[in-house]
N, CA, C and O atoms as a Tripos MOL2 file, in Angstrom:
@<TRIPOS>MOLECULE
protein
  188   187    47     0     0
PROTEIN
NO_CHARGES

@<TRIPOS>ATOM
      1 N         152.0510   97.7140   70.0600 N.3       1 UNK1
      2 CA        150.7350   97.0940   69.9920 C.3       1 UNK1
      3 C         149.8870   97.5040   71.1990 C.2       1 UNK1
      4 O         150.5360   97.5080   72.2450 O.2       1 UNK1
      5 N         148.6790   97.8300   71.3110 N.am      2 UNK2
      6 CA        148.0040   98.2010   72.2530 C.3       2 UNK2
      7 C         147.4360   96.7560   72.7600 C.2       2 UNK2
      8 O         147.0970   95.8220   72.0330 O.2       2 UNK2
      9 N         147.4210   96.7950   73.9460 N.am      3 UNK3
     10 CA        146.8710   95.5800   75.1370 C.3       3 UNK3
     11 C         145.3370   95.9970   74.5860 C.2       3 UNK3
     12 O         144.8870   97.0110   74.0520 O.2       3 UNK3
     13 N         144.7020   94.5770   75.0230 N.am      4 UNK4
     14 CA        143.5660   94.3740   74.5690 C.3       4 UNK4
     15 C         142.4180   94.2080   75.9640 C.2       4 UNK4
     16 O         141.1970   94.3020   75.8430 O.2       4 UNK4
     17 N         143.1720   93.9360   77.3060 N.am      5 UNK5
     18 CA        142.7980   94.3370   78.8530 C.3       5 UNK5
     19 C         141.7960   95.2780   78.8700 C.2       5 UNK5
     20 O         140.6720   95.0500   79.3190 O.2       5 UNK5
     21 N         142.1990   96.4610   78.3400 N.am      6 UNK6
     22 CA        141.2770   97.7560   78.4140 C.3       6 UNK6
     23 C         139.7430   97.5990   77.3610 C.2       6 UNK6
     24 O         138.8640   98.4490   77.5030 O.2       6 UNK6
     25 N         139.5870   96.6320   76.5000 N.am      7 UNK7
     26 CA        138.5760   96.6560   76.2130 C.3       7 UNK7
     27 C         137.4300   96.0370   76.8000 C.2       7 UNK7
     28 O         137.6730   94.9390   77.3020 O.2       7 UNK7
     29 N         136.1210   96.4780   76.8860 N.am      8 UNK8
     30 CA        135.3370   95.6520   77.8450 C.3       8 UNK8
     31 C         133.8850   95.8450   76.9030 C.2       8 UNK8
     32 O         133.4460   96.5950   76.0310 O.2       8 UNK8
     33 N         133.4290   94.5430   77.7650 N.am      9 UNK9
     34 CA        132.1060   94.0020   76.5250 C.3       9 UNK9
     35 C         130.9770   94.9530   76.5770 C.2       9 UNK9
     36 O         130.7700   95.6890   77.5410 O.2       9 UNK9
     37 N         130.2730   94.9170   75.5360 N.am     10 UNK10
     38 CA        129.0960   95.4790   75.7180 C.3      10 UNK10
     39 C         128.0530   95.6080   76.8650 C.2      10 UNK10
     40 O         128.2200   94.4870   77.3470 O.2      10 UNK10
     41 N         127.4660   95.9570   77.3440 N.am     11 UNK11
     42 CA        126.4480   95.9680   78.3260 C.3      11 UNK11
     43 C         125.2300   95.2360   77.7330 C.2      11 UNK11
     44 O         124.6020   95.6600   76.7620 O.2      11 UNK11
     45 N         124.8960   93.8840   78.5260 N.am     12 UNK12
     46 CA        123.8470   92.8650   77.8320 C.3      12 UNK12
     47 C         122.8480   93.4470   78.3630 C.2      12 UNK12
     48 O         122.6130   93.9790   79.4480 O.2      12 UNK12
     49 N         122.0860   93.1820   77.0450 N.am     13 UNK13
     50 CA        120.3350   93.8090   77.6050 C.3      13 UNK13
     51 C         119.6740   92.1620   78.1550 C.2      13 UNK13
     52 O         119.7910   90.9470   77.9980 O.2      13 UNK13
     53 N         118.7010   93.5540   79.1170 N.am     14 UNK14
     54 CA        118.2670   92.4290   80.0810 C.3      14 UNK14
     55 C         117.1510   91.7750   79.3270 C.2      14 UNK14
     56 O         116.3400   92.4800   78.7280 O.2      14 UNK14
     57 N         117.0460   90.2540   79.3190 N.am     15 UNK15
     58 CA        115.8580   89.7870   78.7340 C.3      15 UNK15
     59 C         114.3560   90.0470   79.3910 C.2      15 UNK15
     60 O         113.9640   90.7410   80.3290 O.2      15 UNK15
     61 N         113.7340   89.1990   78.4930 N.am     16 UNK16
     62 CA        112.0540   89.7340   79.1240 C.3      16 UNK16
     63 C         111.8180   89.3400   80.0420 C.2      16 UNK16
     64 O         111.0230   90.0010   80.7090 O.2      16 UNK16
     65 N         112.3630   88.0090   80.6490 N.am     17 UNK17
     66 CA        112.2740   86.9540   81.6070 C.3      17 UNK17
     67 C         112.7790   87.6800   82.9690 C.2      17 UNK17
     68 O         112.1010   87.7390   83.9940 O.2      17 UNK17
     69 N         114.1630   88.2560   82.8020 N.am     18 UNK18
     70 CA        114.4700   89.3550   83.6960 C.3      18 UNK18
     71 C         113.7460   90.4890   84.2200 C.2      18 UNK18
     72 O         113.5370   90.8450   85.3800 O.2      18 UNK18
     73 N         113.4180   90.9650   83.1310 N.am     19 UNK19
     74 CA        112.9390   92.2980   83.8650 C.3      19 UNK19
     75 C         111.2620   92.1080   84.4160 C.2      19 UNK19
     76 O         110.7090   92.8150   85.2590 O.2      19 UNK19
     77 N         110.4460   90.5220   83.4030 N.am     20 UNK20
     78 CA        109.3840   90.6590   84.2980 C.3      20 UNK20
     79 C         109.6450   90.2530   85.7640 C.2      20 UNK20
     80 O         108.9930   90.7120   86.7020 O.2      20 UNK20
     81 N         110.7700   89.2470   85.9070 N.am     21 UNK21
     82 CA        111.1480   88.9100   87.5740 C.3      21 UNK21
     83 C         111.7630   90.1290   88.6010 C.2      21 UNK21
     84 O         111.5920   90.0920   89.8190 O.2      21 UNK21
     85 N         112.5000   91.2060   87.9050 N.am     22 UNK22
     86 CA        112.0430   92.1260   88.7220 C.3      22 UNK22
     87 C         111.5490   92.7220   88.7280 C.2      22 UNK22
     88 O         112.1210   93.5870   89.3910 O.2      22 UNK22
     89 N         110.0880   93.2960   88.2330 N.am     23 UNK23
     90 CA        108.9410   94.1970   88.0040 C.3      23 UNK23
     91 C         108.3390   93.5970   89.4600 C.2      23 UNK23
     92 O         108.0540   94.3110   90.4210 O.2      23 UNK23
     93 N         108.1840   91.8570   89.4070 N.am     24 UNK24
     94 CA        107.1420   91.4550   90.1460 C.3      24 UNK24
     95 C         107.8570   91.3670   91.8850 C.2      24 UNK24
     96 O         107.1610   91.1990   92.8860 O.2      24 UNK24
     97 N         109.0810   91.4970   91.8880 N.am     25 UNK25
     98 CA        109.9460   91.8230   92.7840 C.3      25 UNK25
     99 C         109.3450   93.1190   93.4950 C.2      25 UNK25
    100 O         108.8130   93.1470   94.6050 O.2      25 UNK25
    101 N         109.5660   94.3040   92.5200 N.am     26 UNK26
    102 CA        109.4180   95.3040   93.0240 C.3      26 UNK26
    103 C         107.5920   95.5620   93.3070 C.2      26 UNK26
    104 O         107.3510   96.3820   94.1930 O.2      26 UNK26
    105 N         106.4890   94.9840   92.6840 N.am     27 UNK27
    106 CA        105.2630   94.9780   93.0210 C.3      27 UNK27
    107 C         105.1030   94.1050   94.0990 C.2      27 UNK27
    108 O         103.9710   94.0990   94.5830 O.2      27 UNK27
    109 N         105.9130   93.3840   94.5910 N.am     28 UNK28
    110 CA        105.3220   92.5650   95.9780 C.3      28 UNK28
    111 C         105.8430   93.5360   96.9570 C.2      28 UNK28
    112 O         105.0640   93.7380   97.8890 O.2      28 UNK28
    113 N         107.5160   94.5260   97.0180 N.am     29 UNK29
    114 CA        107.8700   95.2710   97.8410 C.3      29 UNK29
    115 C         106.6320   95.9660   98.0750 C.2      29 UNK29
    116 O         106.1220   95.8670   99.1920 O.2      29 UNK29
    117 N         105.8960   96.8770   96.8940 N.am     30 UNK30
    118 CA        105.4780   97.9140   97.0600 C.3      30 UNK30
    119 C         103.8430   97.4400   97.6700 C.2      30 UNK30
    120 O         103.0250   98.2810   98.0420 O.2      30 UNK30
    121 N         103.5900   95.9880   97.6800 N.am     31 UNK31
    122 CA        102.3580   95.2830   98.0990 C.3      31 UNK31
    123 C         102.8430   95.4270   99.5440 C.2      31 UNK31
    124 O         102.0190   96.0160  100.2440 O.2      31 UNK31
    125 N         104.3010   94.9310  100.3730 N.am     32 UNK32
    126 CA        104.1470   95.0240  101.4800 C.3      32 UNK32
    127 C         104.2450   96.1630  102.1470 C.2      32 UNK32
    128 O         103.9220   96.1630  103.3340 O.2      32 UNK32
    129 N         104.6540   97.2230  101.5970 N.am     33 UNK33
    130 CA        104.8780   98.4660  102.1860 C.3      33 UNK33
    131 C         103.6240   99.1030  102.5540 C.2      33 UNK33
    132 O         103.6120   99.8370  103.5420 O.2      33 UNK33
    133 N         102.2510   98.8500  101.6720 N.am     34 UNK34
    134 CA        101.0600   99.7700  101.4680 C.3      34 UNK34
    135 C         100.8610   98.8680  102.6880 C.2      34 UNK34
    136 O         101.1390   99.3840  103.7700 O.2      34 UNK34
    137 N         100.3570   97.4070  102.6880 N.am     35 UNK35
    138 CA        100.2760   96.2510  103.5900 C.3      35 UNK35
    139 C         100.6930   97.0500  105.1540 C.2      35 UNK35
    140 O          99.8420   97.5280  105.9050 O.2      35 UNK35
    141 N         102.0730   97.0560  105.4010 N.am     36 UNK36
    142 CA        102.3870   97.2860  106.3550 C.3      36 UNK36
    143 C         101.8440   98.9030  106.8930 C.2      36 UNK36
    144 O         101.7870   99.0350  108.1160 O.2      36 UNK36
    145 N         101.4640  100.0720  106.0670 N.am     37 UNK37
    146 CA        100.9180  100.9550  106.8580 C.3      37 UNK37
    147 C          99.4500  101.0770  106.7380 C.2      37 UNK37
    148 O          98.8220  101.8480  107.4640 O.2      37 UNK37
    149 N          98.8820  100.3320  105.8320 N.am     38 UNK38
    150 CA         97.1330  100.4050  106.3030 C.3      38 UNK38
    151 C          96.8560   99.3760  107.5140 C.2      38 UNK38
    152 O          95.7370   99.2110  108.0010 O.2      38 UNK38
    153 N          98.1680   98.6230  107.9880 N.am     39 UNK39
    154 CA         97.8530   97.9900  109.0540 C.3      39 UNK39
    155 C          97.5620   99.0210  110.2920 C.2      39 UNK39
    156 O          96.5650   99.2040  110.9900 O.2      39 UNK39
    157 N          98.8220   99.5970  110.2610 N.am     40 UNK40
    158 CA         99.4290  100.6560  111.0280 C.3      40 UNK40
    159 C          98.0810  101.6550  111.7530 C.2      40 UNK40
    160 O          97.6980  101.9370  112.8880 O.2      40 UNK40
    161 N          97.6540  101.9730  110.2770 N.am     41 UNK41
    162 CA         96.5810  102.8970  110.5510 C.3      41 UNK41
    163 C          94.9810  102.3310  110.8840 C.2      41 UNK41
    164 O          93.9830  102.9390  111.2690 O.2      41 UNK41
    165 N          95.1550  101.2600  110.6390 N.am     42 UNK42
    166 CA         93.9690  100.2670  111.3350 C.3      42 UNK42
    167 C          94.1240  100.3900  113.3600 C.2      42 UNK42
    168 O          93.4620  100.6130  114.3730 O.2      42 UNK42
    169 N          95.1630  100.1340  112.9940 N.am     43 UNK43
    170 CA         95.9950   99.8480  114.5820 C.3      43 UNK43
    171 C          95.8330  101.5720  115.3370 C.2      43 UNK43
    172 O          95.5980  101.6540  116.5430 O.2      43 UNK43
    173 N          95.9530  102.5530  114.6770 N.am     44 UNK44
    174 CA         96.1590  103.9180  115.4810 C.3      44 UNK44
    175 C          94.5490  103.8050  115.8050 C.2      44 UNK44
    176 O          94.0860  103.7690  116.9450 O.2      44 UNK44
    177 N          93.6120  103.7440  114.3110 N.am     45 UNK45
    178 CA         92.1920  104.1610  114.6130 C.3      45 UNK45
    179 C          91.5460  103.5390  115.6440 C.2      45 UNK45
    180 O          90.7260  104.0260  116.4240 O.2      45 UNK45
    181 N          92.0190  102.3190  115.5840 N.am     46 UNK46
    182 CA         91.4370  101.3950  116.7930 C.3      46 UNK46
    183 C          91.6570  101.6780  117.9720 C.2      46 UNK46
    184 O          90.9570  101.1980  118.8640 O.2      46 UNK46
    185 N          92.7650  102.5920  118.2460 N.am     47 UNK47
    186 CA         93.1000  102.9920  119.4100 C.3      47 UNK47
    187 C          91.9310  103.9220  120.0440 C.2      47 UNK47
    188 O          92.0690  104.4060  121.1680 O.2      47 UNK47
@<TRIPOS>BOND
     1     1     2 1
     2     2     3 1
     3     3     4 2
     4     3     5 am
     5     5     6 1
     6     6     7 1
     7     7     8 2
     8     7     9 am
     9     9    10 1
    10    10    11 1
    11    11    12 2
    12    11    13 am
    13    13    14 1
    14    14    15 1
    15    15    16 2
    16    15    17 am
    17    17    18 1
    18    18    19 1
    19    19    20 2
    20    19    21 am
    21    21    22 1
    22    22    23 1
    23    23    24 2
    24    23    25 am
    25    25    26 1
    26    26    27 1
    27    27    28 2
    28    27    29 am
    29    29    30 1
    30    30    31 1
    31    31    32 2
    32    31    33 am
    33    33    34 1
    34    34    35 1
    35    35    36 2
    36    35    37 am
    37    37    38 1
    38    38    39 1
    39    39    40 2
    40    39    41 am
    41    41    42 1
    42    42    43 1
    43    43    44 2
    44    43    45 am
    45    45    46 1
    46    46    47 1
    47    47    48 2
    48    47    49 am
    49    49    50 1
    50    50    51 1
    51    51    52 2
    52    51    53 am
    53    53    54 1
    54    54    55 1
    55    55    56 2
    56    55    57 am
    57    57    58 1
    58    58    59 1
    59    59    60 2
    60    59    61 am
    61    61    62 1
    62    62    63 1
    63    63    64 2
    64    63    65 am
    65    65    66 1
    66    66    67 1
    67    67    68 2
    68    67    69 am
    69    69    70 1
    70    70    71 1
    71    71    72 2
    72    71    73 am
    73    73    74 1
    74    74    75 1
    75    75    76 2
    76    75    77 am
    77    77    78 1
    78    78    79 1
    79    79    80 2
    80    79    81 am
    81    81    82 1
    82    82    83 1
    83    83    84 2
    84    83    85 am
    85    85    86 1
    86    86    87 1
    87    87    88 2
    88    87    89 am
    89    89    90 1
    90    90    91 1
    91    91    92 2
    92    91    93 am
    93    93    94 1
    94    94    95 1
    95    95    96 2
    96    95    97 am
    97    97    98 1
    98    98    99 1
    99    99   100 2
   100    99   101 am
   101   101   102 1
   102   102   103 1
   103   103   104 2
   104   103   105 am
   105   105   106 1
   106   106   107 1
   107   107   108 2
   108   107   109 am
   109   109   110 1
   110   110   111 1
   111   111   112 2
   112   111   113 am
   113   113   114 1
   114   114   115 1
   115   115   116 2
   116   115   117 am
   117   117   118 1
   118   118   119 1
   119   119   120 2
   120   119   121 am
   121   121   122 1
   122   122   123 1
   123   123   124 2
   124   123   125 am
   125   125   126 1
   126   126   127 1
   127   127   128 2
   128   127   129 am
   129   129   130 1
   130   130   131 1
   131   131   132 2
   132   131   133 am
   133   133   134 1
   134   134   135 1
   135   135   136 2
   136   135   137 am
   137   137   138 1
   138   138   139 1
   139   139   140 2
   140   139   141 am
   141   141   142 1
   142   142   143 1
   143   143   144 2
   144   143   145 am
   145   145   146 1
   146   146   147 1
   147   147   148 2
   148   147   149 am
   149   149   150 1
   150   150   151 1
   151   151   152 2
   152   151   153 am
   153   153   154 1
   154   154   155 1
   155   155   156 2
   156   155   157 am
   157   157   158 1
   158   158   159 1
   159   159   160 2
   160   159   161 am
   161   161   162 1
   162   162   163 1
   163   163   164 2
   164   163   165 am
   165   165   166 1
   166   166   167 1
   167   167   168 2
   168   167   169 am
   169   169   170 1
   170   170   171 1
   171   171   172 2
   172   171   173 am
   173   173   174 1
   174   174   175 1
   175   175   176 2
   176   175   177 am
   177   177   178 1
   178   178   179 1
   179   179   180 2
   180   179   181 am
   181   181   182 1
   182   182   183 1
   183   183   184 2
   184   183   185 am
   185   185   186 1
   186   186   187 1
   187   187   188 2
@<TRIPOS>SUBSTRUCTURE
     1 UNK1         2 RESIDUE 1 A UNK
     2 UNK2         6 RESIDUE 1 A UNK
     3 UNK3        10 RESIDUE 1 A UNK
     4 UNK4        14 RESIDUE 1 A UNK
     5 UNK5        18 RESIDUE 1 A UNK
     6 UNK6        22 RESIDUE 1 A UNK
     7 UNK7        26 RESIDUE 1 A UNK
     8 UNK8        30 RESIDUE 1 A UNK
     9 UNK9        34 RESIDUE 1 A UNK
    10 UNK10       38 RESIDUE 1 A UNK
    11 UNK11       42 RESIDUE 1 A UNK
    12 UNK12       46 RESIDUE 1 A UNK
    13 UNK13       50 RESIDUE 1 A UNK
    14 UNK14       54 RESIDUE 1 A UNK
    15 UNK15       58 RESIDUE 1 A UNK
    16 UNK16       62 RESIDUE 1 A UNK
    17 UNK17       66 RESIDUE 1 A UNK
    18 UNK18       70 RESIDUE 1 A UNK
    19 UNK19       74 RESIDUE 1 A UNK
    20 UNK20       78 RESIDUE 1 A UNK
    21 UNK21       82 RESIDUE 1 A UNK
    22 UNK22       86 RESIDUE 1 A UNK
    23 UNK23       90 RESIDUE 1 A UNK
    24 UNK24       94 RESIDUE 1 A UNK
    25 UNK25       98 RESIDUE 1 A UNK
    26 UNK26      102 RESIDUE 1 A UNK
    27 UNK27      106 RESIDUE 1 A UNK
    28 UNK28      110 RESIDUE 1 A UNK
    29 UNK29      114 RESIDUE 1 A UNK
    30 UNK30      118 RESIDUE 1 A UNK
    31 UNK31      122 RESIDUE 1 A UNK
    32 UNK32      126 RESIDUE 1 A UNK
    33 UNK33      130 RESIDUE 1 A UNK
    34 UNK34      134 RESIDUE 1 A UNK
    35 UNK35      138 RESIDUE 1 A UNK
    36 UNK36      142 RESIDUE 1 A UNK
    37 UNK37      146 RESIDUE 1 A UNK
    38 UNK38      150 RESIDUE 1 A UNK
    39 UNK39      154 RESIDUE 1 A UNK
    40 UNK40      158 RESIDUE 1 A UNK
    41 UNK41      162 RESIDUE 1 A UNK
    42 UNK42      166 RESIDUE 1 A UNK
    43 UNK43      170 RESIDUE 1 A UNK
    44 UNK44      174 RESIDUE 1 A UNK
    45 UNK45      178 RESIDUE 1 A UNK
    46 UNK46      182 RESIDUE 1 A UNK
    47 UNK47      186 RESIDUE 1 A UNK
């Protein structure tokens, strides 16, 4: 009889709820990143 150990479940798709929570995850990263170098470059020009 073959062991049944080795079988493994499907890969669940991610719901909508998911992937809009990390869309908006990754749009606040990419809000602080722009954030953090137009500071930057506020800060050089001012120099």
């Amino acid at each position: 009889m073959a062991s049944k150990q080795n079988i493994k479940p499907a890969p669940r798709r991610r719901s909508k709820r998911e992937r809009r929570m990390r869309l908006a995850v990754y749009i606040m990263i990419i809000a602080m990143v722009v954030s953090t170098i137009t500071y930057g470059l506020a800060f050089v020009i001012n120099l």
